[in-house]
C-alpha positions as CSV (number, residue, x, y, z in Angstrom):
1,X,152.7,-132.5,91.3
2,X,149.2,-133.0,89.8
3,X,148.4,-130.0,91.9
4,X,150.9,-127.9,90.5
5,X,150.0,-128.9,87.6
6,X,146.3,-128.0,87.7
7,X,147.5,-124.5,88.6
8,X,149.6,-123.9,85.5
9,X,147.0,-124.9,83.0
10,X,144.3,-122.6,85.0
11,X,147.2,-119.8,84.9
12,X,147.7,-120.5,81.0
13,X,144.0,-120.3,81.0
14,X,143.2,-117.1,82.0
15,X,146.4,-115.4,80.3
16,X,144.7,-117.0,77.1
17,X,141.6,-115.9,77.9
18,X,142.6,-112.0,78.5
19,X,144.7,-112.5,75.5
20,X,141.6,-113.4,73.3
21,X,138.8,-111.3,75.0
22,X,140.8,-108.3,76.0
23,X,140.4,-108.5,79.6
24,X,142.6,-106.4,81.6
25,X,142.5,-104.4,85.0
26,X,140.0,-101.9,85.4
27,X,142.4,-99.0,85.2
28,X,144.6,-99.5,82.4
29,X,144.9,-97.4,79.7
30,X,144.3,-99.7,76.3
31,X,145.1,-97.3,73.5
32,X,141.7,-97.8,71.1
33,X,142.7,-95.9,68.1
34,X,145.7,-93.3,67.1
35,X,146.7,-91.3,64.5
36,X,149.8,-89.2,64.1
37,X,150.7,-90.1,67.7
38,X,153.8,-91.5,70.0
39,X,154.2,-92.9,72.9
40,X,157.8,-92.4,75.3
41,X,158.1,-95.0,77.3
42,X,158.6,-94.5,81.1
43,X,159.2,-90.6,80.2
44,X,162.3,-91.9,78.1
45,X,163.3,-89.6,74.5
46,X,162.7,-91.6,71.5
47,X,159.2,-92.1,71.3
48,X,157.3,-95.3,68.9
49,X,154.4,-95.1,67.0
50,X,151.2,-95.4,69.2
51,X,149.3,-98.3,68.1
52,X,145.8,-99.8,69.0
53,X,146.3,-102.7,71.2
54,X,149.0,-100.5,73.3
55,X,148.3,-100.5,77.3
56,X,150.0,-97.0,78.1
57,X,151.7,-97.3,81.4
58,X,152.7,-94.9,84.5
59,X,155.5,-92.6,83.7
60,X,154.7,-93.0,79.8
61,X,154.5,-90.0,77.6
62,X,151.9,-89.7,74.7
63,X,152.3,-86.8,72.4
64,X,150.3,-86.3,69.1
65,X,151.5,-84.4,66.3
66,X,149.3,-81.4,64.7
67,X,147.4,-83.5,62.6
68,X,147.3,-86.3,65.3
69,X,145.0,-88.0,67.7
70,X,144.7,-90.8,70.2
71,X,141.7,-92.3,71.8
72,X,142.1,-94.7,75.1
73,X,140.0,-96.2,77.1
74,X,140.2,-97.7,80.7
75,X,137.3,-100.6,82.0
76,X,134.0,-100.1,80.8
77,X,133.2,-96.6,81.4
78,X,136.0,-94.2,80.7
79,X,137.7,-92.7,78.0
80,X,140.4,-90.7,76.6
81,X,140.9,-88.4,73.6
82,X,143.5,-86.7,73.1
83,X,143.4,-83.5,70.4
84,X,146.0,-82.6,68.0
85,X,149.2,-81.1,69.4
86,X,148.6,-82.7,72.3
87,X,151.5,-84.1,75.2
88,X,150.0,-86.1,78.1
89,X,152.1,-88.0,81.1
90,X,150.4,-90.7,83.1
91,X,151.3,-90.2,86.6
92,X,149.1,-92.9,88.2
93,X,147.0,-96.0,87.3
94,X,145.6,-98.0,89.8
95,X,142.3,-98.9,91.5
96,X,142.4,-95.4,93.2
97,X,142.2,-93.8,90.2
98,X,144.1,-92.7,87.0
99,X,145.9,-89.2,87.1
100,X,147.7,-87.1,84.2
101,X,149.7,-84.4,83.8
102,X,149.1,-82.3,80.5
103,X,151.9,-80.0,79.3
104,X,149.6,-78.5,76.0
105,X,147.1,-80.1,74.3
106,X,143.4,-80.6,74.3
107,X,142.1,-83.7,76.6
108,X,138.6,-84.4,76.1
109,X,137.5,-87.2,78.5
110,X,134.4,-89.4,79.2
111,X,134.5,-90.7,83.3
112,X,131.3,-93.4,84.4
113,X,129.9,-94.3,88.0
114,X,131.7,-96.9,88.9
115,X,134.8,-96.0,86.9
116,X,138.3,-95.0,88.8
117,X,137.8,-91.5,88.9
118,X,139.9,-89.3,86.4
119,X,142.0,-86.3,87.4
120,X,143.6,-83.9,84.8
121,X,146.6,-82.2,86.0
122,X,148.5,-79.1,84.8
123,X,151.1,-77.1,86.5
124,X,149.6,-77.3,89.6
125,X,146.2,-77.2,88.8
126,X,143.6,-80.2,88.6
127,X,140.6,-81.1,87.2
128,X,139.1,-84.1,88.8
129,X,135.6,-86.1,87.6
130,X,133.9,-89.3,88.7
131,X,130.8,-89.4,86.5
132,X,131.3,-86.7,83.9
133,X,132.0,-85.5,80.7
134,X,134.6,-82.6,79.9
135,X,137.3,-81.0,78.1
136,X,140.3,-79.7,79.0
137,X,142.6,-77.4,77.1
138,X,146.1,-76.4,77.7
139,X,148.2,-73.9,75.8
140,X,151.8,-74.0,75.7
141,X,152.3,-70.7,77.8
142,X,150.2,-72.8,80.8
143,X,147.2,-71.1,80.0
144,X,144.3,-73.8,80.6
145,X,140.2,-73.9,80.0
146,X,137.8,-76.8,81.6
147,X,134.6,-77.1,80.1
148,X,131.8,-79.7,82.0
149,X,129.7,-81.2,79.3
150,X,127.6,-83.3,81.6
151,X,127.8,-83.4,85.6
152,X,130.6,-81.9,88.0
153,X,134.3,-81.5,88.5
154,X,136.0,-80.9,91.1
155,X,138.7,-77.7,90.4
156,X,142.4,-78.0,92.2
157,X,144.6,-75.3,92.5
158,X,142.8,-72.0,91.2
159,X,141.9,-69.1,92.9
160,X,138.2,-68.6,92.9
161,X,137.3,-71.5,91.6
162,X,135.9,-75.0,92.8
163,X,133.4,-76.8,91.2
164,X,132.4,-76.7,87.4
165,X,129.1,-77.3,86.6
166,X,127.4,-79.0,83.8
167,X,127.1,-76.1,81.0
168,X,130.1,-74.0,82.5
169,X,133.7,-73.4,81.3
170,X,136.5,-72.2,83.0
171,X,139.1,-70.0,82.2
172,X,142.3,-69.2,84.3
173,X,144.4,-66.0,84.6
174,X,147.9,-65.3,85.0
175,X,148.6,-65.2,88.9
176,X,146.0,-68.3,89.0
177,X,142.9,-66.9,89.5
178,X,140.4,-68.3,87.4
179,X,136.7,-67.2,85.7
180,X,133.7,-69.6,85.5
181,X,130.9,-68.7,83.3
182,X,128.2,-70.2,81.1
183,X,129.4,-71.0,78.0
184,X,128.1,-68.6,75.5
185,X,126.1,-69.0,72.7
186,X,128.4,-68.6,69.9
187,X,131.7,-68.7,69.1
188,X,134.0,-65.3,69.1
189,X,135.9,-64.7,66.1
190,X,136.9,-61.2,65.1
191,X,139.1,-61.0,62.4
192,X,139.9,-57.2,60.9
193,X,140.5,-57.9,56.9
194,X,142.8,-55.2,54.9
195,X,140.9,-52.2,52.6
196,X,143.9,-53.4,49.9
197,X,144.2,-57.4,49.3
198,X,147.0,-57.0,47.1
199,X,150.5,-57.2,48.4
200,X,154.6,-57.6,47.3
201,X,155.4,-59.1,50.2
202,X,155.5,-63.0,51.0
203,X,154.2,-63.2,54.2
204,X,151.4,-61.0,56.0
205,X,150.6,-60.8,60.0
206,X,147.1,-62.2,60.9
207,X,145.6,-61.2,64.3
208,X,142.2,-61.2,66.0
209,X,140.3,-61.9,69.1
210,X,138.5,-65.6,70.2
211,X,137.8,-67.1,73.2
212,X,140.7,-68.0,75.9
213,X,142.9,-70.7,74.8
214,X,141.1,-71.7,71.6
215,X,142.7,-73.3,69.2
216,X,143.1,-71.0,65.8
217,X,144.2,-72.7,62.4
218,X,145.3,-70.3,59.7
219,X,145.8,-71.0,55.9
220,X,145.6,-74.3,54.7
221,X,147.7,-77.3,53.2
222,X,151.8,-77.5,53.7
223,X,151.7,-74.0,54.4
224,X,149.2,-74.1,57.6
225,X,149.7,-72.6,60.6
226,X,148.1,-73.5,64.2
227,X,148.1,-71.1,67.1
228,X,146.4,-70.8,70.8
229,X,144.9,-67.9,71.4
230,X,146.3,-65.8,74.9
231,X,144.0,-65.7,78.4
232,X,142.2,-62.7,76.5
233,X,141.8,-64.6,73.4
234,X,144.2,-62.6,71.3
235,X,146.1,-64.3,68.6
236,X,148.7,-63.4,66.4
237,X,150.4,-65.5,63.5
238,X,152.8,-65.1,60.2
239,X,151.3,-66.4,57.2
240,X,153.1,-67.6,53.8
241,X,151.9,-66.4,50.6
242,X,152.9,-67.8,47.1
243,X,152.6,-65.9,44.0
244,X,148.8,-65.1,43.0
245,X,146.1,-65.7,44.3
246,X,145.3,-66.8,48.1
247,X,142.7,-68.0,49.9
248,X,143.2,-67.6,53.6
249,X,140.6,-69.6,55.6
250,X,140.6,-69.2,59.6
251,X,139.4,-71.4,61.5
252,X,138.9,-71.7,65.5
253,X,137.8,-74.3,67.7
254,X,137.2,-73.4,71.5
255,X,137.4,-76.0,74.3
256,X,133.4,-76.4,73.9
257,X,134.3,-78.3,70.5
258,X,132.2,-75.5,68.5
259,X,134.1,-74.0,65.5
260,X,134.2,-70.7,63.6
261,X,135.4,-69.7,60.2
262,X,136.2,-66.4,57.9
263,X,138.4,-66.4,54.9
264,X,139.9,-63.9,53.1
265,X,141.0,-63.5,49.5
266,X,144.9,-61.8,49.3
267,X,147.1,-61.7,46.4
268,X,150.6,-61.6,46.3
269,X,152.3,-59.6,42.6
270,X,156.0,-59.1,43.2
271,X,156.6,-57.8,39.9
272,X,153.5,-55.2,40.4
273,X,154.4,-51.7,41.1
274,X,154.5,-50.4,44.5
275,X,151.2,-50.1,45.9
276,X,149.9,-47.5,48.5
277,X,150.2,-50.0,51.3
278,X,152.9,-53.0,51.1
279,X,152.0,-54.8,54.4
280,X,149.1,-56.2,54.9
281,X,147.9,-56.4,58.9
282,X,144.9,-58.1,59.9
283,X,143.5,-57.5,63.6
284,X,145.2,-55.3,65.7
C-alpha cells in the first residue's frame, strides 16, 4: 500500500510539475500566440478560438482569418507561423516527426538539429527540413512557392525539383513541374495606372504582374481586398469606390517576406458629366 502510494504522489508530482513549468513531449504543438485564428478539433466544423496555452493535436484544423495569425512551437527548437488566410491540418505528431497538410495559406517555419523534423504537405507535394528555416506559400488554386532561408529542404512530389538550397525559392507549374532559382533582388510589381483618374462608376478592375503566388492586398480599411497572384504572377481584383476622393494603396508580399507598394489617386463623381472614358482598368 505504502508503495502504491509513493507512486501516486510521484505521478501527482510530475503532472504538477509540467503543469507549472510547461513541460510536454518533444513534438507537440503548444500554440504560443494567436490572433484572429481557430482551431477545429479532430477535423470537426465548428471551430473555437485559438488560444495560447492550446496543444494542437493530430487531425486538428487551424485556420486564420485575413487579418489573423498563429505562432506554435514544438520542444526547443522548432516553430510555427502561420500567415493570414491561412488553413493548416496536422497529420502527424510524434517522435518521428511532425507533418502538415496546407490547403492555402502562408507557413513560415523555424526546424533545429535535434528537433523532429518538419514536413509541409500540399496536394501531393512536400517540403521537408531538419535544420532549416523556410516559407512556404500556398494559393487557393494549389499553386505553391518554398523559399529556404537558411540550410536545405528536401522537395516531394515535383517534377524537376529536389532539394532547395539556402537563398533559392521555388515555384511550381501546372502539370507539377516546378522552377528553382535564386531569389531575386527586388520585388516585382507592375501596376499600369489610368491616363483619366476620374470615374462614374463604383468599382474599377485592378490588374498587374508580381512574383508567383504572392500575396497582393488592394485598398485599405473595410473596403480591402486580398488576392494571390497566378503561377505567372498575374493578379486581378474588383475594387470599391465611395464618392470622392480615393486613395488606392497596393501592396505585395512574396513568399521571401519582402513587400512592395504603389498607390494611386482615383475619384469617383456620379453626378459629373460623362467623361471620355467611364471605366477605369489598371494592368492588362
Amino acid at each position: 500500500m505504502l508503495l502504491v502510494l509513493i507512486g501516486l504522489v510521484m505521478a501527482l508530482a510530475v503532472l504538477s510539475y509540467r503543469a507549472f513549468f510547461g513541460e510536454a513531449p518533444a513534438h507537440d504543438l503548444m500554440v504560443v500566440s494567436a490572433r484572429s485564428a481557430s482551431v477545429e478539433v479532430g477535423g470537426s466544423p465548428g471551430g473555437v478560438p485559438l488560444s495560447p496555452g492550446d496543444v494542437v493535436g493530430v487531425a486538428d484544423v487551424v485556420r486564420t482569418k485575413i487579418d489573423g495569425a498563429a505562432a506554435l512551437q514544438y520542444g526547443n527548437g522548432a516553430q510555427l507561423m502561420l500567415g493570414e488566410a491561412t488553413t493548416m491540418r496536422v497529420l502527424d505528431a510524434d517522435a518521428q516527426g511532425v507533418r502538415i497538410e496546407m490547403d492555402e495559406g502562408t507557413v513560415t517555419a523555424r526546424v533545429r538539429a535535434g528537433a523532429p523534423p518538419l514536413d509541409v504537405l500540399s496536394n501531393g507535394r512536400s517540403v521537408r527540413a531538419s535544420d532549416a528555416d523556410f516559407t512556404v506559400m500556398v494559393a487557393r488554386t494549389g499553386g505553391l512557392s518554398a523559399m529556404a532561408r537558411r540550410g536545405q529542404l528536401q522537395i516531394g512530389g515535383v517534377e524537376g525539383a529536389d532539394t532547395l538550397r539556402e537563398g533559392q525559392v521555388l515555384h511550381t507549374k501546372t502539370g507539377g513541374a516546378g522552377v528553382v532559382e535564386a531569389v531575386s533582388d527586388s520585388l516585382l510589381l507592375d501596376v499600369e495606372w489610368p491616363d483619366e483618374e476620374v470615374t462614374r462608376l463604383d468599382r474599377v478592375d485592378v490588374n498587374g504582374v508580381t512574383d508567383p503566388f504572392a500575396t497582393v492586398t488592394i485598398g485599405e480599411g473595410p473596403g480591402v481586398v486580398r488576392v494571390r497572384a497566378d503561377e505567372d504572377g498575374r493578379f486581378s481584383a474588383e475594387v470599391g469606390l465611395a464618392e470622392g476622393v480615393n486613395t488606392v494603396p497596393i501592396t505585395v508580399r512574396d513568399v521571401a517576406g519582402r513587400e512592395a507598394t504603389r498607390t494611386q489617386t482615383v475619384r469617383r463623381d456620379s453626378t459629373a458629366p460623362v467623361i471620355q472614358s467611364a471605366e477605369v482598368v489598371w494592368g492588362r
